[in-house]
N, C-alpha and C positions, 0 to 999 in steps of 0.2 A: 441461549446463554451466549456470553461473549467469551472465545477461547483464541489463544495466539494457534494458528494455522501456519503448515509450511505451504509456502505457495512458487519453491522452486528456488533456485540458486541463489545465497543469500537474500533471501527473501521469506521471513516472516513476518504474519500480518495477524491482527485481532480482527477479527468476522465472528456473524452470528452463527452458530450453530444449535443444532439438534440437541435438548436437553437432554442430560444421562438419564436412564429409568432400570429400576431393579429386572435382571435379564433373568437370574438364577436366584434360588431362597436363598443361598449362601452371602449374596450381594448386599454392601452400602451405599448409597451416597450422601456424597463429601459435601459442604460449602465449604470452599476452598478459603483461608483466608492469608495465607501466605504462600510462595511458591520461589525455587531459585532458578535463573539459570546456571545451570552446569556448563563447565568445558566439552562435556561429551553430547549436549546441545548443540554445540556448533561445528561437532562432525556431520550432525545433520545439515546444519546451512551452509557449508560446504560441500558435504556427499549426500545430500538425503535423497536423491533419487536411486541411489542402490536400496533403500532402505521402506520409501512411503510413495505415497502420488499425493499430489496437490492436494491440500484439503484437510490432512490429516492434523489432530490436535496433536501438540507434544508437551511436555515437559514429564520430570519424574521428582521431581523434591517438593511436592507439596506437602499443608497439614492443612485443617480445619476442624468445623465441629459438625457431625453425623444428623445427617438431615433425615433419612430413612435407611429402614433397615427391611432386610429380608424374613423370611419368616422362620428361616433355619439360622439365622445369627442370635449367638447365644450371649456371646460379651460384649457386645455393644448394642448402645438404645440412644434414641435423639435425642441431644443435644453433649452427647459426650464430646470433649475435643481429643484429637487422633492427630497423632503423623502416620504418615502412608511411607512406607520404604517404596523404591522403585525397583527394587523385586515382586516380582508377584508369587506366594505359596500358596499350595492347597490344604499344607502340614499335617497330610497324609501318604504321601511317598517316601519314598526310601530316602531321597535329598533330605524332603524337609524335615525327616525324622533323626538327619545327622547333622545338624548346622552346617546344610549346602543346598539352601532353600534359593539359591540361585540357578541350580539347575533341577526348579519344580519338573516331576513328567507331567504334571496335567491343568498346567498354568498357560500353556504355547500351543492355543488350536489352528494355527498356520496350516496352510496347505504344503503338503510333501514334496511343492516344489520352494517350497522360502526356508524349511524348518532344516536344520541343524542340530536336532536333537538339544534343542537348547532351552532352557526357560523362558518364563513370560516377564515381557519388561513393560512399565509403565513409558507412554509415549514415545517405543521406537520403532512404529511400522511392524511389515506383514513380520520380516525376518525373526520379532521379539512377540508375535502374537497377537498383535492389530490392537493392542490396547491404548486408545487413547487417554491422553496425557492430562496434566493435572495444571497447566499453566492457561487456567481456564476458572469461570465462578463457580463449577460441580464437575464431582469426579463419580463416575461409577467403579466403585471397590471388589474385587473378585474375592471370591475366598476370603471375606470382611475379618471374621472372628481372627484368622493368621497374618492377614498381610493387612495388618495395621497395629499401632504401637499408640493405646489410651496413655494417656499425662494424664499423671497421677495429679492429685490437686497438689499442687505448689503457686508461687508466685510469677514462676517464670514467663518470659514474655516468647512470644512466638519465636525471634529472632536468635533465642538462646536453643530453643527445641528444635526449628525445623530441619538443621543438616542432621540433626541424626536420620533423615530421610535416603543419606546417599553419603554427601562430603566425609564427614565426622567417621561412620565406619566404614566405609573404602577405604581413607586414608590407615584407620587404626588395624584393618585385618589387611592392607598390604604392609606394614611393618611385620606382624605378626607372621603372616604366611611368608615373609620374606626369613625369618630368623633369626631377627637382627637383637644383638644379644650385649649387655654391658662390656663397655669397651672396644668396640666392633666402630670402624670408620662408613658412613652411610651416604652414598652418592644420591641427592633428590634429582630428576632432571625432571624441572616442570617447577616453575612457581608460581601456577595458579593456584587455588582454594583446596583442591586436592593436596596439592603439592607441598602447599604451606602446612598443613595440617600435618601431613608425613614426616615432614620434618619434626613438627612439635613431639609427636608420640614417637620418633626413634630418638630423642634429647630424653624423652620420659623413661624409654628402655633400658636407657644408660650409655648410649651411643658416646663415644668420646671425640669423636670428630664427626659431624652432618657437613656436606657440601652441597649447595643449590646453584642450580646452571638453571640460566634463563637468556634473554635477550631483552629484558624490559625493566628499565633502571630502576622505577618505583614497586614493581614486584620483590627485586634484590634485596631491596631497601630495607623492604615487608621483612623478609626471611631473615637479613641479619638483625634485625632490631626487636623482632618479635620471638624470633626460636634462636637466636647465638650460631647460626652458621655463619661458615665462611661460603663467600660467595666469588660464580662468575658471570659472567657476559659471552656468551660463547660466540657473539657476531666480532669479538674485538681481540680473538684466537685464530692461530691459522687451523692450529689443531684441537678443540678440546679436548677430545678424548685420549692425544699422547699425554697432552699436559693434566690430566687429570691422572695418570696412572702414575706420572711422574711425580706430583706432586702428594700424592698418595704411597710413595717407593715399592712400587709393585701392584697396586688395586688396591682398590674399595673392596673390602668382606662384603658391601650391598650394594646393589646398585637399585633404584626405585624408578621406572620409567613413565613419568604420567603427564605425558604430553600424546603420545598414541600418532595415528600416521597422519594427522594433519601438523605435525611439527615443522618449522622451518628445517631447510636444510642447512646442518651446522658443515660440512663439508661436502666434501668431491661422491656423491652416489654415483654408481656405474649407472651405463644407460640403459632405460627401463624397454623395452622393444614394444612396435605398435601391437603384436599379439598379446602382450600380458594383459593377465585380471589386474594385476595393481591398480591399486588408486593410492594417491597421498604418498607420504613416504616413509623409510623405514629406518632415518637417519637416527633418531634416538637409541635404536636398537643396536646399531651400528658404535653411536656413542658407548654406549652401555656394556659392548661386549669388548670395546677398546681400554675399557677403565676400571672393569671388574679384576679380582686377584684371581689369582689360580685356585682352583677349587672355590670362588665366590660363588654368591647368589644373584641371578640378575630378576627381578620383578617386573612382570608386565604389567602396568595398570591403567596407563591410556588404552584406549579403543582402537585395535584394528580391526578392522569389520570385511577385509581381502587376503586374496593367498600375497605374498611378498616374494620380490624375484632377489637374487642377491645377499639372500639372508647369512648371517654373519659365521654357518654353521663351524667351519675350519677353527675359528677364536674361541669359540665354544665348546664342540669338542674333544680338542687337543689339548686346552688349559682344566677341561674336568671343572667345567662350570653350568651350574644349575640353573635351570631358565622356568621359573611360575610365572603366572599368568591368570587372567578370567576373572567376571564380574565377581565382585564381592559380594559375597551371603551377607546380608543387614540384617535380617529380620531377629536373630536370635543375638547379636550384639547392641540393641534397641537400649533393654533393661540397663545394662550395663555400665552403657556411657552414659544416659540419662543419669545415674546416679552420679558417673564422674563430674560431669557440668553441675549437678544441684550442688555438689560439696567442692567447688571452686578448686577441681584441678586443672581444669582446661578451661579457657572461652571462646567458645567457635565465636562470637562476636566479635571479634577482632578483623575478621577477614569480610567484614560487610562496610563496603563503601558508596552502594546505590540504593537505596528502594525506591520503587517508581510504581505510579500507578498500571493495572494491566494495560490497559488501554494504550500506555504508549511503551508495549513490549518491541516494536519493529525499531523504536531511537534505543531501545534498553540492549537489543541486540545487536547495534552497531555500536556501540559502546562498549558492551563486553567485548566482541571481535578486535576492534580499535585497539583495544586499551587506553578508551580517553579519559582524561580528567583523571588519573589515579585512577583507575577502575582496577580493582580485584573482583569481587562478587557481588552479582545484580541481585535483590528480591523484587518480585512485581505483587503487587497487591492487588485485589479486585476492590470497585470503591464502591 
């Protein structure tokens, strides 16, 4: 089959690979016919040698329709069409038995030198389980019956269902985990697909002020015209994060971080020493713990995937402020928002600006990286 491949620093490529085949009874496989790039995609074409070796298939937001099944999958049969969260569950653990199906124990068969005691993720290398990605014409499904989400018959078109794979609830369980509550003022930093989304559902919450920091005029643009924030540019601040506290008269009650450590640097970070693990950086964090209120919430929702040197602890704290964090459980938010999208309270549609065929995934990712042309969010199709 043909799958987008990382083949090393910014550098993804479509090659032939090895078709998926049923490993376990529990197993499906997908024909993929929709897939996104994520933001947390191009931590790998950035960083993905902490994470894969050349070769490795990725993507995590696909959906399609079920081409085979195993012989122990009970709720799905071919030709059902399915989105796949890019959590993987076994939804027999203690996680996946409390809606924290993101840290499955038996979804992450990594060797005890990559695992972190952490879940299985769809196409993030050994670190998340070695489970290759769905940004490909077949996906092999672990744990089929749990970690997939049938569309019920409706009308809907792919482009309406597929973020419920990742975007749609990351964004709606980092408002929630965050506690962001009617009348509460909510800091986004990040106006990509994630980001934009966060803002929609803390405007849904009751939030009475959303603020979106970015560095990209047509992303800004996105956010005040589509979710009613007020907006900055933080390349055209010396400070943003005094000016955010300021302009806030003491902090943001939330701060939502979903830029992660490949974010530009919006100021002066101290210097990183040639002995640190770091990679990327930790200026969002930094942002984030400059503009929260005293006793606020700061949200981590970009990807840091390293220890961080310089971390902001002093700001945090001495002001009695609360720091979450970690992948968002999708699997059991699935039902949920699929309903919100059929009865037209949200349209994830709005943040799609590219579909392009799989084949030319290596222009799709220099596009999304870019930001050219208006790029918000990529789909790649298989043709």
């Amino acid at each position: 089959m043909k799958a987008v491949t990382y083949q090393g620093h910014k550098n993804m490529e479509v090659r032939e690979v090895k078709d998926p085949t049923i490993e376990e009874s529990t197993d499906a496989i997908i024909k993929i016919t929709a897939s996104g790039i994520c933001g947390s995609d191009l931590h790998l074409y950035h960083q993905g040698d902490l994470f894969m070796d050349p070769g490795f298939v990725i993507g995590h937001e696909p959906m399609g329709i079920v081409e085979e099944v195993g012989k122990d999958v009970k709720t799905l049969k071919k030709g059902d069409r399915v989105v796949i969260p890019f959590n993987i569950g076994c939804g027999d653990c203690f996680y996946c038995n409390n809606h924290m199906e993101s840290q499955c124990d038996n979804s992450n068969p990594s060797p005890a030198s990559w695992k972190m005691n952490n879940g299985g993720l769809f196409g993030f290398g050994a670190m998340h389980g070695n489970h290759w990605g769905g940004q490909a014409e077949y996906l092999r499904v672990p744990f089929a019956d749990f970690s997939s989400f049938k569309v019920p018959d409706s009308d809907l078109k792919d482009e309406q269902v597929l973020f419920l794979s990742d975007v749609v609830p990351t964004a709606y369980w980092s408002v929630e985990h965050a506690g962001v509550k009617s009348g509460d003022t909510v800091i986004v930093l990040g106006c990509g697909p994630i980001g934009l989304m966060a803002q929609k559902f803390a405007k849904l919450k009751g939030a009475e002020r959303v603020i979106a920091i970015d560095n990209v005029e047509h992303r800004l643009n996105h956010a005040k015209k589509f979710n009613g924030a007020e907006v900055y540019n933080f390349s055209k601040e010396d400070n943003i994060g005094k000016l955010l506290h300021e302009t806030t008269k003491g902090g943001a009650d939330v701060v939502i971080d979903c830029v992660g450590m490949d974010g530009q640097v919006a100021q002066d970070d101290l210097e990183i020493s040639s002995n640190s693990a770091q990679r990327g950086n930790i200026s969002p964090i930094i942002t984030a713990a400059e503009s929260v209120r005293k006793f606020g919430t700061i949200q981590l929702t970009g990807i840091y995937g390293t220890p961080a040197d310089n971390f902001p602890i002093d700001l945090i704290f001495n002001r009695d402020v609360q720091v979450k964090s970690g992948q968002a459980p999708v699997i059991h938010q699935m039902p949920k928002l699929y309903e919100m999208i059929k009865n037209e309270v949200f349209d994830p549609t709005e943040i799609i600006t590219h579909t392009m065929p799989l084949e030319d995934a290596k222009q799709a990712y220099d596009i999304f990286d870019q930001k050219k042309d208006n790029n918000i969010k990529v789909i790649l199709k298989p043709q």
